[in-house]
C-alpha positions in Angstrom: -85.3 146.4 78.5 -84.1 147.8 81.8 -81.0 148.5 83.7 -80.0 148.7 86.8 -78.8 152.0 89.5 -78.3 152.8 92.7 -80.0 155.0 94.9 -78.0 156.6 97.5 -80.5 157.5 99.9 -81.7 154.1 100.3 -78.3 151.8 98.9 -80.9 150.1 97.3 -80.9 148.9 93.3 -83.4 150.6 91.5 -84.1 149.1 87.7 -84.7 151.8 85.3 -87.2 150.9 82.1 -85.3 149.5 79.2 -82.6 148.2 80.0 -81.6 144.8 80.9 -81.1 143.6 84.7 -77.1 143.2 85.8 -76.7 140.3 87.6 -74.6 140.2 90.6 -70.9 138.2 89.9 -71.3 136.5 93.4 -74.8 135.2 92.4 -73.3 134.4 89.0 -70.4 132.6 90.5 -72.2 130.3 92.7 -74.7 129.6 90.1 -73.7 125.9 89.1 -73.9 125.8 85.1 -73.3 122.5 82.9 -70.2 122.5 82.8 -69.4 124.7 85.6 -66.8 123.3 88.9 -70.0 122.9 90.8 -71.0 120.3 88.2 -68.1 118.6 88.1 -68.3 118.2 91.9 -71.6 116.9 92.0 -70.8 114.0 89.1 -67.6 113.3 91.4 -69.7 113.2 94.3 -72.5 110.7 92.6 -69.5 108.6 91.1 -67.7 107.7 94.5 -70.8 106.9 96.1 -71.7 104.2 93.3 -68.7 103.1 93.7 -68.9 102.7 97.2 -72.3 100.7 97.4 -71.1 98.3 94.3 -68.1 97.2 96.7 -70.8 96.9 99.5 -73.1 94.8 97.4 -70.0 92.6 95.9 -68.6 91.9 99.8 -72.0 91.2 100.6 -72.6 88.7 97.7 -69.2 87.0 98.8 -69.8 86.8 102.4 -73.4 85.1 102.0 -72.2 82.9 99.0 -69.4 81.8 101.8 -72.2 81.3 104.5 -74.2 79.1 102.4 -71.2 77.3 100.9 -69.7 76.1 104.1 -71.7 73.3 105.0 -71.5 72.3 101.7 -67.4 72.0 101.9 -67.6 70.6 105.3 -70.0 67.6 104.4 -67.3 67.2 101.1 -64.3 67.3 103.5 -66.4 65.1 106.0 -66.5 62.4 103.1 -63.0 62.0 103.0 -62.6 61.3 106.9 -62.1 57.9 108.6 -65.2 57.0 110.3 -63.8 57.4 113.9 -62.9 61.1 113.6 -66.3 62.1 112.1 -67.0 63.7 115.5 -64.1 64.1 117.3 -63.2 67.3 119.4 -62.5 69.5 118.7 -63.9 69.4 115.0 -61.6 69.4 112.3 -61.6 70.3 108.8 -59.5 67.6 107.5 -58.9 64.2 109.3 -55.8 62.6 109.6 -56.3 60.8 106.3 -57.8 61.8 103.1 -59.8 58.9 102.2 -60.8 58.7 98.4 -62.0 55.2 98.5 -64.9 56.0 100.7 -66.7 57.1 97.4 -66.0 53.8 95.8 -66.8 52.1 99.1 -70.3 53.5 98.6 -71.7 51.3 96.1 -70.0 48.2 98.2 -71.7 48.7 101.2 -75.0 47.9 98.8 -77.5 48.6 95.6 -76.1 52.3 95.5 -76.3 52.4 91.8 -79.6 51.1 91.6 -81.0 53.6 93.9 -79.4 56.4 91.7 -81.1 54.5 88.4 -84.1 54.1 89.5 -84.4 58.0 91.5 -82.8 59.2 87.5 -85.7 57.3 86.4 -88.6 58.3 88.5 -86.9 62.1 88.4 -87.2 62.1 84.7 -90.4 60.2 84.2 -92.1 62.1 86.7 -90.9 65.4 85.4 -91.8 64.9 81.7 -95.8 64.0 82.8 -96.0 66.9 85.1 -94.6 69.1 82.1 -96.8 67.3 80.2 -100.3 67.9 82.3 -99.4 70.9 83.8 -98.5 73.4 80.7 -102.1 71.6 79.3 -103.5 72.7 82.2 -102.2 76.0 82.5 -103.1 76.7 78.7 -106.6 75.6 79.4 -107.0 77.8 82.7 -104.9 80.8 81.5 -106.2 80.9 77.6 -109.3 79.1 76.7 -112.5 81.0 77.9 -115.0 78.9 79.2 -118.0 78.2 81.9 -116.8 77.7 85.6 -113.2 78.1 84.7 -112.1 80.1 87.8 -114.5 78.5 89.9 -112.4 75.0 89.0 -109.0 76.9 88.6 -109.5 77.6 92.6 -110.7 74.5 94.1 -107.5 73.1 92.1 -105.3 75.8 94.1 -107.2 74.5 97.0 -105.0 71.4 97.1 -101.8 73.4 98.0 -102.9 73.9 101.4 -103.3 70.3 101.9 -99.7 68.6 103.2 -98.6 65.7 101.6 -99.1 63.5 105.4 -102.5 63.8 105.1 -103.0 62.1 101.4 -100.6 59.3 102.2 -102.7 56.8 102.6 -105.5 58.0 100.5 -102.9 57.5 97.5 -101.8 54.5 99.1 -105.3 53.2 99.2 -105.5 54.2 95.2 -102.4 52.4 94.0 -103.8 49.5 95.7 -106.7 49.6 93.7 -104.6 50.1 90.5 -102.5 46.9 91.7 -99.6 49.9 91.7 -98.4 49.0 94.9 -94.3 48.5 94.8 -93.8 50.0 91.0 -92.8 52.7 89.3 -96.3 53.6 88.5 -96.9 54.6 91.9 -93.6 57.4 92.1 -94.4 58.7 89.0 -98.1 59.1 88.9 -100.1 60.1 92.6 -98.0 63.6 91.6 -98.6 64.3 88.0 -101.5 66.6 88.9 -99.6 69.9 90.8 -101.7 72.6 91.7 -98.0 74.1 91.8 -97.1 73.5 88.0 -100.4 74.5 86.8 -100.6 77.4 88.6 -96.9 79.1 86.9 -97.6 77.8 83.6 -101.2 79.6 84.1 -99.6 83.1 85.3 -97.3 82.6 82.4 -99.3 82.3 79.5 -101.4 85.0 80.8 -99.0 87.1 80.0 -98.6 86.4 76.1 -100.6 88.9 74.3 -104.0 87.4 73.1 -103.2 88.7 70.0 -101.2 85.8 69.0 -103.9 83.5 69.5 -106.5 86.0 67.2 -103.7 86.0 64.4 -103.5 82.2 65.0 -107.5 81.6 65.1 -107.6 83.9 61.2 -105.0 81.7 60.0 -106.7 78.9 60.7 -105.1 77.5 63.7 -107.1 75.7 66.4 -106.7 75.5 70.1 -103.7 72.6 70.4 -101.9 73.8 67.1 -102.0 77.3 68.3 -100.8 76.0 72.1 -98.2 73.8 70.6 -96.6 76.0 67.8 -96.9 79.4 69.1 -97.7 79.7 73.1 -95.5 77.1 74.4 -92.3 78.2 72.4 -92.8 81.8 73.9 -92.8 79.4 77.5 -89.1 78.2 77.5 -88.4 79.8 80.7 -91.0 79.0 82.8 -90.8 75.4 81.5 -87.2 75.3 82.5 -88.2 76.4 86.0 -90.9 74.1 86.5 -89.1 71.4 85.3 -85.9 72.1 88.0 -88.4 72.5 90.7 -90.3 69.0 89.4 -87.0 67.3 88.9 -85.7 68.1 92.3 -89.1 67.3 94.4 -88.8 63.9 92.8 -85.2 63.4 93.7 -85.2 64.7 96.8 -89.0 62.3 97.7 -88.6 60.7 100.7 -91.9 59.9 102.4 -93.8 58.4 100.0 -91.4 56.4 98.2 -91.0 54.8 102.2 -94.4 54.1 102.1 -95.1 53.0 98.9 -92.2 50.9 97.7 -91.4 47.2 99.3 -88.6 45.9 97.6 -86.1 48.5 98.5 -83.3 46.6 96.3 -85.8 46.7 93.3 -87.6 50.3 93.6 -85.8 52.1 96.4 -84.8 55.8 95.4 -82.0 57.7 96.7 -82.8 59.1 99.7 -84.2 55.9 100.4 -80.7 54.6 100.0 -78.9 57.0 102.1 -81.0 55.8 104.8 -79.4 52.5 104.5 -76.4 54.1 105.7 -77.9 53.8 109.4 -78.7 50.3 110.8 -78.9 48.7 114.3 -75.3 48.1 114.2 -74.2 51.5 113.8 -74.1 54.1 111.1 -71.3 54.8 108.5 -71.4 58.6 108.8 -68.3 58.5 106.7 -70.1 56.8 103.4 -73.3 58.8 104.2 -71.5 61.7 103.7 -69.7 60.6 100.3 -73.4 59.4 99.0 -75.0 62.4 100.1 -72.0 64.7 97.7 -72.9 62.2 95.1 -76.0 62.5 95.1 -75.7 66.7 94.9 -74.2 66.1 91.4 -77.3 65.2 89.2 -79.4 68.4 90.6 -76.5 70.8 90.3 -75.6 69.8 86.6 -79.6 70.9 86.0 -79.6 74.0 87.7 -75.6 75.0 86.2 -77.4 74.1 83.0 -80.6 76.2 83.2 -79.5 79.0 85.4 -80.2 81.1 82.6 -83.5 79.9 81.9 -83.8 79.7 85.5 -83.3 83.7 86.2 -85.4 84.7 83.6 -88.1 82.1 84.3 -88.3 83.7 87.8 -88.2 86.8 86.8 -91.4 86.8 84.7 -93.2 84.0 85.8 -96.5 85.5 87.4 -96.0 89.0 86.2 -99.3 90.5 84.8 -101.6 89.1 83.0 -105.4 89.8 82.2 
């Protein structure tokens, strides 16, 4: 205990023994307590500036969502114009007609619907088998234990550095020796085996703790029962975006379909059919423009539908591991 006095000699405070120290009321007033004005100030303070950066971050948000979706309502605008006026100056928004029937006049000008069958077909086909060998795959590199596995896990990474130019006609040369030549066999197949696919699934299920797999080995669970009934449900999400990314290379294939397909009318894809649109005698920029919105629609229903899986897939997918 000590208190506190002055000395007049000095105008110094002296603290005699004893007695508790008096603390100045300036010093006590500009001390900011809990619940004190100085408090209050700050929280104010803090408050208005969150505010401030979520309007930011919202006008931001709009203003790139607006950039990105321009093009997209210009092409949809651009589908509804006469032919003549598609590049007239200076560039309008809207022609001087709204033509509807240009997306009916799509499948008149030729086999429209059968490229959008058979691109579904090859889209879904070719997805399901890279689901397939690729969540295998990543199970086997990412799970099981055994000799040479990184060794062979990085020689298969190897492949993504090779572009898809270069192994044209090496897979042309191998559907000719499968007699695959002009089938379906031949879109489906030469891209079963991604380095890409294997490689998420692989950082996926690294993730999982092993100790699933040691409560699934005591109760008597082997390597595919334990893969199929407890790792790949725990998978959903990356699953869902690897099969989005799968579905849209297919649909979106353009080179080697070209290559590998002859009857166009039979086993031409999509983008193989909005080539069609330009010919010696012109090009109907007009109908290329309506089949290019309708072919947006398949893709977009997929990604509306997942988005959910989609975010979360991305957002874990490759994280950690052992």
């Amino acid at each position: 205990m000590s208190t506190d006095r002055t000395d007049h000699l000095t105008g110094q405070v002296a603290t005699v023994p004893g007695t508790p120290p008096l603390a100045a009321p300036e010093a006590a007033a500009a001390r900011p307590g809990p619940g004190g004005p100085g408090a209050d100030r700050a929280r104010e303070a803090s408050a208005g500036s969150g505010r401030v950066r979520l309007v930011l971050a919202h006008v931001g948000i709009v203003l790139a969502a607006a950039l990105f979706a321009l093009p997209l309502v210009y092409a949809f605008f651009s589908a509804l114009k006469p032919n003549n006026e598609m590049f007239s100056m200076p560039p309008t928004l809207v022609g001087s007609e709204v033509r509807w029937s240009n997306f009916a006049d799509v499948f008149a000008y030729g086999p429209f619907a059968t490229y959008i069958g058979n691109s579904l077909f090859v889209s879904v086909a070719g997805t399901l088998v890279v689901l397939a060998v690729s969540t295998t795959a990543g199970y086997a590199f990412g799970r099981l234990r055994w000799k040479g596995r990184d060794v062979v896990f990085v020689l298969f990474l190897v492949t993504l550095m090779v572009p898809q130019e270069v192994l044209v006609v090496p897979m042309f040369i191998v559907m000719q020796w499968f007699g695959w030549v002009d089938s379906y066999q031949s879109l489906i197949f030469p891209f079963a085996f991604t380095a890409f696919g294997t490689f998420l699934m692989r950082q996926f299920f690294r993730g999982i703790p092993y100790e699933l797999d040691e409560a699934a080995r005591v109760d008597g669970a082997g390597p595919f029962r334990t893969f199929w009934r407890i790792i790949l449900p725990l998978a959903t999400s990356a699953v869902a975006v690897l099969a989005v990314f799968t579905f849209m290379a297919f649909w979106n294939s353009y080179l080697w379909p070209l290559i590998s397909v002859v009857d166009y009318e039979a086993h031409g894809t999509l983008p193989i059919g909005l080539a069609t649109f330009s010919g010696q005698n012109g090009t109907r920029w007009d109908l290329q423009m309506a089949a290019s919105i309708i072919s947006m629609i398949p893709t977009t229903i997929i990604v509306i539908a997942l988005q959910k899986h989609l975010v979360k897939g991305i957002a874990t997918a490759g994280l950690g591991g052992r």
